[in-house]
C-alpha positions as CSV (number, residue, x, y, z in Angstrom):
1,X,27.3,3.0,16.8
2,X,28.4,-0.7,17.5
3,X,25.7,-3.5,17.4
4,X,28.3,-5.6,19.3
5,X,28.7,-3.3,22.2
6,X,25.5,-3.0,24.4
7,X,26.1,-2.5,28.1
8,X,23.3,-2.4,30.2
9,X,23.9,1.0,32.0
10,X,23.1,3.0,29.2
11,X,19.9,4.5,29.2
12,X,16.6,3.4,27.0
13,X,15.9,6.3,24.1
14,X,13.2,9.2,25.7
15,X,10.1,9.1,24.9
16,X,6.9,7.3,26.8
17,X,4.9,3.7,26.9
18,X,1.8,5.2,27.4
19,X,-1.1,3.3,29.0
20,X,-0.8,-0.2,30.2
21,X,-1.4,-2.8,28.0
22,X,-2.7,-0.5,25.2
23,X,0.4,1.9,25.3
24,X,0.4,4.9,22.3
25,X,-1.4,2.3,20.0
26,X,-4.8,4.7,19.8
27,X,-2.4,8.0,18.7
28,X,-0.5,5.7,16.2
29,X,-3.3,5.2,14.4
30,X,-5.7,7.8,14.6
31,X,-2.8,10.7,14.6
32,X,-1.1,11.2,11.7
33,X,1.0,13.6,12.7
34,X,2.1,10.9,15.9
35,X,5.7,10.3,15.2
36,X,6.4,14.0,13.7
37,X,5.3,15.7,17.7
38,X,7.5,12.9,19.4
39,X,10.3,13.4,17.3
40,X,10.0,17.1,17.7
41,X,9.8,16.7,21.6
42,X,12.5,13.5,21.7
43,X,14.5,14.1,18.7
44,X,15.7,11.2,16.1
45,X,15.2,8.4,18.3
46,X,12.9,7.6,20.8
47,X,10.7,5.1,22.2
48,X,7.2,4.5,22.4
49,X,4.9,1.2,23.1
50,X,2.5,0.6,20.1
51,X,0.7,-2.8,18.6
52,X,1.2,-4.1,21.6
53,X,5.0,-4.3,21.5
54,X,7.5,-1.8,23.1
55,X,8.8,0.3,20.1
56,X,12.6,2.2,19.3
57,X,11.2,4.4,16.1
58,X,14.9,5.7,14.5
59,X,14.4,8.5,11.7
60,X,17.0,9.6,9.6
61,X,19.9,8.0,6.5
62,X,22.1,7.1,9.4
63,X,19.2,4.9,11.1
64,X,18.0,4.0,7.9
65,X,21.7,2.5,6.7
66,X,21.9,0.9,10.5
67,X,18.5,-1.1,10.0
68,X,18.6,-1.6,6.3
69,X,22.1,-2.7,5.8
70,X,25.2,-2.4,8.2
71,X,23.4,-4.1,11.2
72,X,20.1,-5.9,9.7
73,X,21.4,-9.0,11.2
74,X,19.8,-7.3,14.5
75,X,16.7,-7.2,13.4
76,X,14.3,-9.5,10.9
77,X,11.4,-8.7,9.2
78,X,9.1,-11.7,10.0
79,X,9.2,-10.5,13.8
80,X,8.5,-7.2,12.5
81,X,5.1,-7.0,11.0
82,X,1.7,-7.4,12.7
83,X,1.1,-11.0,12.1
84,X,-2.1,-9.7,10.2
85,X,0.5,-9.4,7.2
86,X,2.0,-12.9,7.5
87,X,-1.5,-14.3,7.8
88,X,-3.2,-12.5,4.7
89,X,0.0,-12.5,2.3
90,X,1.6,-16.1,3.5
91,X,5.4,-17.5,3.9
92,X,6.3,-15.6,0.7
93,X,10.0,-13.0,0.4
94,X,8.5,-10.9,2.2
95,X,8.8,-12.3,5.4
96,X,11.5,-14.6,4.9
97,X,15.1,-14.3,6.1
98,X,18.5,-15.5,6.1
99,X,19.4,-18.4,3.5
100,X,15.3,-19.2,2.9
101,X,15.3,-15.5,1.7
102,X,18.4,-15.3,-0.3
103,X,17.6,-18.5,-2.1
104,X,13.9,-17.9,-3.0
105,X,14.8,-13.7,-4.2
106,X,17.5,-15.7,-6.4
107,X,14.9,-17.7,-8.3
108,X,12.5,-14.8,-8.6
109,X,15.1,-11.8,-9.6
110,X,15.1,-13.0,-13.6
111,X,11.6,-12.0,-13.7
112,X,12.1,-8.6,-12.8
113,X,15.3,-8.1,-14.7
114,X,17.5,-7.7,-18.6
115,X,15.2,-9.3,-20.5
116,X,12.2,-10.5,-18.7
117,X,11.6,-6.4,-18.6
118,X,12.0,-5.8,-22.0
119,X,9.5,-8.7,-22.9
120,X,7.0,-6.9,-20.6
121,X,7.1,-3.2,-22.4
122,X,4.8,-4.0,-25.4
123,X,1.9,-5.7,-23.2
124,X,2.2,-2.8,-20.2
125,X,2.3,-0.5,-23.0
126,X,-0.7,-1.0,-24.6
127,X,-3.1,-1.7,-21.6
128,X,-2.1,1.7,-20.1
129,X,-3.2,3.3,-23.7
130,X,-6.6,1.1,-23.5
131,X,-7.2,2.5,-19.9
132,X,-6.1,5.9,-20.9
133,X,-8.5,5.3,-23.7
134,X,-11.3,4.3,-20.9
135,X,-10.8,7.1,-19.0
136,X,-11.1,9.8,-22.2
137,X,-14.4,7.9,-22.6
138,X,-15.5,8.3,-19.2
139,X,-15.0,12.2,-18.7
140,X,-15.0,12.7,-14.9
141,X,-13.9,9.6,-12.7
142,X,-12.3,9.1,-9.1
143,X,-8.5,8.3,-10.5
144,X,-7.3,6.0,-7.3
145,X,-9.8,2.9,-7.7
146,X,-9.3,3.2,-12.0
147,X,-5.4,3.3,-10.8
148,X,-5.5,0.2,-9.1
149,X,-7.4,-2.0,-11.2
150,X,-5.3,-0.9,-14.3
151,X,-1.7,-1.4,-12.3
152,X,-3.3,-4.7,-11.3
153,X,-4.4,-6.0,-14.6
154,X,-1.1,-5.4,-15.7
155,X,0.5,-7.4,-12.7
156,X,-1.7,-9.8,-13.2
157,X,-1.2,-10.2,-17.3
158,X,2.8,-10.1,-17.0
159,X,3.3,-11.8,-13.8
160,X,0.5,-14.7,-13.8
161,X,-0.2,-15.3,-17.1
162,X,-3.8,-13.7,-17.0
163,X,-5.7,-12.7,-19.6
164,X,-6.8,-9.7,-20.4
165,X,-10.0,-8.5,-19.0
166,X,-10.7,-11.9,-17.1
167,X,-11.9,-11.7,-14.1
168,X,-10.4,-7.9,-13.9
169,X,-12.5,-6.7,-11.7
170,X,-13.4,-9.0,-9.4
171,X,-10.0,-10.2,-8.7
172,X,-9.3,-6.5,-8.1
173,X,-12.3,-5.8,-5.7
174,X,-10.9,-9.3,-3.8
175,X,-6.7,-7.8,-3.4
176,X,-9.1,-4.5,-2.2
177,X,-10.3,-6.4,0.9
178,X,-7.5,-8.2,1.1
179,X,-5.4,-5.3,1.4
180,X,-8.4,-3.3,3.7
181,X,-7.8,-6.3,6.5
182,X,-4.0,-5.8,6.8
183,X,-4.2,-3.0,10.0
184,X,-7.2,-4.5,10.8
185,X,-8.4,-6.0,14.3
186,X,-8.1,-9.5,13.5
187,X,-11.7,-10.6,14.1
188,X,-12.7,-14.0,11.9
189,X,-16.6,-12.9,11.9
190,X,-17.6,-13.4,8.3
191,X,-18.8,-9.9,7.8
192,X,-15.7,-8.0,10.0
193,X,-13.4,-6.6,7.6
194,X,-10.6,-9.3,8.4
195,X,-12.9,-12.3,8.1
196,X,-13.7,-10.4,4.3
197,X,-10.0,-9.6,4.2
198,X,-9.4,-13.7,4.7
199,X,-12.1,-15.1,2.3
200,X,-10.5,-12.9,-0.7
201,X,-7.4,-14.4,0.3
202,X,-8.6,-17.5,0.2
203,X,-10.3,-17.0,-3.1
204,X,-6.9,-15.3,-4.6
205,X,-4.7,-18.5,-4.0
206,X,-7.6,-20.2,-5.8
207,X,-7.1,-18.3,-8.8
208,X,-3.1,-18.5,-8.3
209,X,-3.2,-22.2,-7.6
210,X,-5.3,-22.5,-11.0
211,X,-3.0,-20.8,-12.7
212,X,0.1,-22.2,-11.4
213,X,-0.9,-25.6,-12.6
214,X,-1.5,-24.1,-16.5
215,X,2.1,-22.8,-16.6
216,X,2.9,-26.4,-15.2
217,X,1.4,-27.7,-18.5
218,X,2.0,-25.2,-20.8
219,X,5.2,-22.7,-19.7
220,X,5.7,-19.1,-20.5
221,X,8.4,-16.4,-20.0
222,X,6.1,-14.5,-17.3
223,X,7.1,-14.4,-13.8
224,X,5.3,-17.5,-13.1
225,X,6.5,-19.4,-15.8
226,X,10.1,-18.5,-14.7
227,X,9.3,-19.1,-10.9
228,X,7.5,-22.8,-11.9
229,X,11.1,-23.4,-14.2
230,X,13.5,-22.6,-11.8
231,X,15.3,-24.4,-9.7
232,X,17.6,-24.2,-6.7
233,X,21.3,-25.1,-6.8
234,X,20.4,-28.8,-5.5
235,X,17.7,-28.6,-8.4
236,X,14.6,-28.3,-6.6
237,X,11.7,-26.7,-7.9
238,X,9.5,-24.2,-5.5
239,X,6.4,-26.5,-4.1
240,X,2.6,-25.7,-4.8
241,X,2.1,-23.9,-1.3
242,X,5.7,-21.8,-1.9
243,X,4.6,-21.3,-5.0
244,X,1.3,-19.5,-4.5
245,X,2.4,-17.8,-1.6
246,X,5.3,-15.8,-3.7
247,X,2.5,-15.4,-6.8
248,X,0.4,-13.6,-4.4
249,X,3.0,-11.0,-2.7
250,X,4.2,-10.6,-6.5
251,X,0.3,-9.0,-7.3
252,X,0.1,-7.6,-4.0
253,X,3.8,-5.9,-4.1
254,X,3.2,-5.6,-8.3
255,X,0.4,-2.6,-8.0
256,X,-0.4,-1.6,-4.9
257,X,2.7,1.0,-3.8
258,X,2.4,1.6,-8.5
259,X,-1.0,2.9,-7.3
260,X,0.1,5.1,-4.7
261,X,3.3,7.1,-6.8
262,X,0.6,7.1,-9.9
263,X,-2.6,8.8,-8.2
264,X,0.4,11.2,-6.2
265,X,1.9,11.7,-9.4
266,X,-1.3,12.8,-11.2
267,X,-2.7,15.0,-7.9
268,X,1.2,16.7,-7.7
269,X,1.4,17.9,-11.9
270,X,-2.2,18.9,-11.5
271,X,-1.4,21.6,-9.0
272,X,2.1,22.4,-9.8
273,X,1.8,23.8,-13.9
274,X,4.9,25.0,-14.2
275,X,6.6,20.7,-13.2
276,X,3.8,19.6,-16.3
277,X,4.9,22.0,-18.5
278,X,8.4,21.3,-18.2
279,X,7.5,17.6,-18.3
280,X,5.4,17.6,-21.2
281,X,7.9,19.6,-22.9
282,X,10.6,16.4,-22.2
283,X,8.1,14.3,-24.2
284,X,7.6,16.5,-27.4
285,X,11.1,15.2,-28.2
286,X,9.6,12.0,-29.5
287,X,7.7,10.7,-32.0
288,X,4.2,11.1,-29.7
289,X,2.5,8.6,-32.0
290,X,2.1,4.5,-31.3
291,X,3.8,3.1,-28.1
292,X,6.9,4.5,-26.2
293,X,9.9,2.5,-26.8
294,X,12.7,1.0,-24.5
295,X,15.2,3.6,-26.0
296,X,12.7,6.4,-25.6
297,X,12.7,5.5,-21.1
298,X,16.8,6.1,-20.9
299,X,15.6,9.7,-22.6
300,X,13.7,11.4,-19.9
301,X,16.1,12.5,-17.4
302,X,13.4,15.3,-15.8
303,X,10.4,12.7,-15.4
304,X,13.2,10.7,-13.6
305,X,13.5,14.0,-11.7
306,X,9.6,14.4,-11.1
307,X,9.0,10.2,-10.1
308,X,11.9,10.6,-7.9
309,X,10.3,13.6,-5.7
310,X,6.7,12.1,-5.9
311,X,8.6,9.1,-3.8
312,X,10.4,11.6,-1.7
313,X,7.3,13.8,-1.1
314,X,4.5,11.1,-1.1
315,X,6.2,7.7,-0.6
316,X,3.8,4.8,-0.4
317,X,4.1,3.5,2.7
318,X,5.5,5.5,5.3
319,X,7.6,3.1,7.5
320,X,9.1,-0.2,8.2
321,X,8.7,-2.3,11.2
322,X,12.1,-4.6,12.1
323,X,11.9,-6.8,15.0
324,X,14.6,-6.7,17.4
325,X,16.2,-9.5,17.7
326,X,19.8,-8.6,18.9
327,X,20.1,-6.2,21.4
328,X,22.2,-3.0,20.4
329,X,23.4,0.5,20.6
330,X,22.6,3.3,18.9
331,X,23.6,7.3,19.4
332,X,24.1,6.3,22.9
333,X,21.0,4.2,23.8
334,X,20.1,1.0,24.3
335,X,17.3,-1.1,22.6
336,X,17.3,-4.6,24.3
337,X,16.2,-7.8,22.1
338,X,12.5,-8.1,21.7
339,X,11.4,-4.7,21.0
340,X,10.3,-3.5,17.7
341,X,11.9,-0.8,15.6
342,X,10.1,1.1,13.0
343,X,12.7,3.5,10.1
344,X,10.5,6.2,9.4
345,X,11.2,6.4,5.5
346,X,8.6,9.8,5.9
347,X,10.4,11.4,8.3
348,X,13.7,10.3,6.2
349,X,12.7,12.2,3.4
350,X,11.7,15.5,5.0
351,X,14.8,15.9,6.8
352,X,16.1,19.7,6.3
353,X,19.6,18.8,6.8
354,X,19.8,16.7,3.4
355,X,16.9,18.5,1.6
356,X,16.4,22.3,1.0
357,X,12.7,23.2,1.1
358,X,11.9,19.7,2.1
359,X,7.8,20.5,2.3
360,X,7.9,22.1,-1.0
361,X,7.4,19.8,-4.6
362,X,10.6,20.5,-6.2
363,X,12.0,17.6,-8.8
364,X,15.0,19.9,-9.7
365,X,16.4,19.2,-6.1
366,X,17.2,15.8,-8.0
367,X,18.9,17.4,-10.9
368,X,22.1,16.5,-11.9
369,X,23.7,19.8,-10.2
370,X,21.8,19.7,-7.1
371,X,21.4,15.4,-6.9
372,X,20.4,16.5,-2.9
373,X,19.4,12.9,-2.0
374,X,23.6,11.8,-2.8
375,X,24.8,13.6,-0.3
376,X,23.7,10.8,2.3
377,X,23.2,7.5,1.1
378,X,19.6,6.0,2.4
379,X,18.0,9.7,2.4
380,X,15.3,8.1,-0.5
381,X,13.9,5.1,1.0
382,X,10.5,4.4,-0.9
383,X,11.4,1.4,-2.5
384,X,13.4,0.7,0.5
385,X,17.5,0.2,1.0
386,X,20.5,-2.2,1.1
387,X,20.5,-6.0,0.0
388,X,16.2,-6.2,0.7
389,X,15.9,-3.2,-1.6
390,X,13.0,-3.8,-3.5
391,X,12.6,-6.3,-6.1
392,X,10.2,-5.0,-8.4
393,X,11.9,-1.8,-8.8
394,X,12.5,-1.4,-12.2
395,X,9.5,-3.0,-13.0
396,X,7.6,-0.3,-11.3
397,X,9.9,2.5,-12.6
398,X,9.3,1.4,-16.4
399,X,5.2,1.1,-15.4
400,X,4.8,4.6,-14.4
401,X,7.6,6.0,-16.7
402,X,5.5,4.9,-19.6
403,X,1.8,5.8,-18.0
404,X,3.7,9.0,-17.2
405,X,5.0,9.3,-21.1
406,X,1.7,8.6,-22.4
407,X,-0.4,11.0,-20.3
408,X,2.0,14.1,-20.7
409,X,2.1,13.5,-24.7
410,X,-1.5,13.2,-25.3
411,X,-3.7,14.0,-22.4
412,X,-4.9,17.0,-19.8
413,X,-6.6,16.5,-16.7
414,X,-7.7,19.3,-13.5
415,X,-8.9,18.4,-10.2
416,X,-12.5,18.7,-9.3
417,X,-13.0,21.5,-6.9
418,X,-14.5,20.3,-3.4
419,X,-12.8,17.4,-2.8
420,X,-11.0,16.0,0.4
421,X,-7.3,15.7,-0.6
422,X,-6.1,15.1,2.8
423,X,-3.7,11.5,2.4
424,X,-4.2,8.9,4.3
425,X,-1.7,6.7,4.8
426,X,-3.6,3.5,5.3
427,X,-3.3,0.7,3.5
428,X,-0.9,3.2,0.9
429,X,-0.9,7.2,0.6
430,X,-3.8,7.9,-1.2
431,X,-5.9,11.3,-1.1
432,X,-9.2,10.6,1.0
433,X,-10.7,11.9,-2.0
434,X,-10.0,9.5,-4.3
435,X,-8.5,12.1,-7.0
436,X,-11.4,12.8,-8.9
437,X,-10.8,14.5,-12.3
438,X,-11.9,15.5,-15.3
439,X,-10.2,14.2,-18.0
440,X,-9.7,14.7,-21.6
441,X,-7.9,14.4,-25.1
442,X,-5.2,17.3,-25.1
């Protein structure tokens, strides 16, 4: 599997283009089961011509380790996504590359990290027990929406400086459209959902810009008072357009895949008694009163268990698109420069040869006998892989380890019968439904 050797006489992967001009695009979006009947009918690699770009789609740890690490200089992530996404979220980390990349992930990594996270716990812990709070109030809700604006208030608070309860809402319902025009036919009519998806946009860097230029004045040990601080190793300080651009991909990245795991996490203990009782049990080892404690998150080896299956099972977003920009070999094929490729992290983590049961919810297959996903490095892919892995990782582990904590200790929930909880994957896995639940004090 050399990325240096790449003769032309061997053959393109199987698989078909489809249509002119339009190729597989219509079954890549309207089919959710597209890539699982072609890689039933091709195998692990195959080829396929979708967003109007031909496509190598690689599934598996060994494709995921090829993209993600060993040979990522083949490919780059700015050539990789729709340029809907470099539009709506700017030149921020995520589509940077190279020394640009390195340099800016270097000035942001303290936020995320030691003891930036520990001076986050106190303020994440007590908006999750106000919303919990909300929710015991409120009686029956839809769970997803009441998800999103929580994990975004807390983004917001710890990463931007915002206070809490301004502007909550709205600034919420804005990241909503924003989010709704990313897959969206980029049409600039006012009313289409990308021209909504762009004003919010333009109204979120607003409200960044704002607040950039109070941590200017006054500065704080949030992420954007550590991002408006640092410097480069010539000393230069991120500009006003750099700086917004990462502040909004920090929100954006901050809650919405948080949103996903929490609303899968809910739906998956409602429906599987015996995984809550075991986890609840976890949590009667502690003190259940006042706030969970940074000592009390190394303690809960089975929730670590049930998080890590809820991101094997139902990972947020199901792929990544890489665009080719080295021509190489892989398992015998050839994928020529200028193509797309696209790891399926789904198919990844439903692979039978590395997990047993792999359609069943089973956090013991991550216990510390069984530890399935270490038998192949890059079989659990949801926060990604390799030197991109993602950033706010232990960030969004210590968010839902504590909403997690707090729910089993003193709350109960059920389903509310009659409701669609098909998952769409679009803009993150999320039941049609919207999880709604009744809710209550246990």
């Amino acid at each position: 599997m050399s990325a240096t050797i790449s003769p032309k006489t061997l053959p393109l992967p199987p698989g078909s283009f489809g249509l002119p001009w339009i190729g597989e695009t219509l079954g890549f979006l309207f089919d959710p089961d597209f890539a699982v009947k072609r890689q039933r009918k091709y195998g692990s690699i195959f080829k396929t011509n979708i967003l109007g770009r031909p496509t190598v789609v690689m599934v598996g740890a060994d494709a995921n380790r090829f993209i993600l690490s060993s040979d990522m200089d083949c490919f780059s992530w700015r050539e990789g996504w729709p340029d809907t996404f470099k539009e709506l979220l700017g030149e921020s980390l995520f589509v940077q590359e190279g020394e640009e990349h390195r340099r800016n992930r270097k000035l942001l990594m303290p936020a995320f990290h030691g003891k930036a996270l520990a001076n986050y716990l106190e303020t994440m812990d007590s908006l999750i027990q106000e919303y919990l709070k909300k929710w015991e109030h409120l009686g029956t809700f839809t769970w997803f929406p009441e998800l999103k604006q929580m994990t975004f208030e807390i983004a917001s608070i710890l990463l931007v400086g915002s206070k809490p309860g301004e502007n909550m809402a709205q600034l919420s319902q804005w990241f909503t459209q924003l989010t709704s025009g990313l897959f969206a036919v980029p049409l600039r009519w006012r009313f289409s959902t990308y021209g909504k998806a762009l004003a919010a946009r333009d109204k979120l860097l607003d409200y960044i810009e704002q607040a950039v230029r109070k941590r200017q004045l006054s500065p704080a040990q949030d992420a954007l008072g550590l991002l408006v601080q640092s410097r480069d190793e010539e000393g230069n300080a991120l500009s006003m357009n750099e700086l917004k651009a990462q502040t909004l991909l920090l929100l954006f990245a901050g809650h919405e895949t948080t949103t996903s795991m929490l609303t899968s996490l809910a739906m998956a203990l409602a429906q599987h008694e015996d995984v809550l009782a075991k986890a609840r049990a976890e949590q009667q080892q502690f003190t259940t009163e006042g706030a969970v404690t940074f000592e009390q998150l190394k303690q809960m080896p089975y929730l670590e268990q049930v998080l890590r299956e809820v991101e094997r099972l139902y990972p947020p977003v199901a792929g990544g698109f890489r665009g080719v920009v080295k021509s190489f070999e892989y398992q015998g094929y050839h994928i020529p420069a200028g193509w797309q490729a696209l790891y399926r992290i789904q198919g990844t983590h439903q692979d039978s040869e590395v997990y047993t049961n792999p359609e069943q919810f089973d956090p013991d297959r991550f216990s510390a006998e069984r530890a399935e996903h270490k038998q192949q490095e890059f079989s659990l892919v949801g926060f990604g892989g390799g030197p991109r892995i993602c950033l706010g990782l232990a960030f969004a582990q210590m968010e839902m380890k504590i909403f997690a904590a707090h729910l089993l200790r003193h709350y109960r929930w059920e389903l509310l019968p009659k409701q669609n909880l098909t998952m769409d994957a679009i803009p993150t896995l999320h039941p049609r439904s919207g999880l709604q639940v009744r809710f209550g004090k246990l």
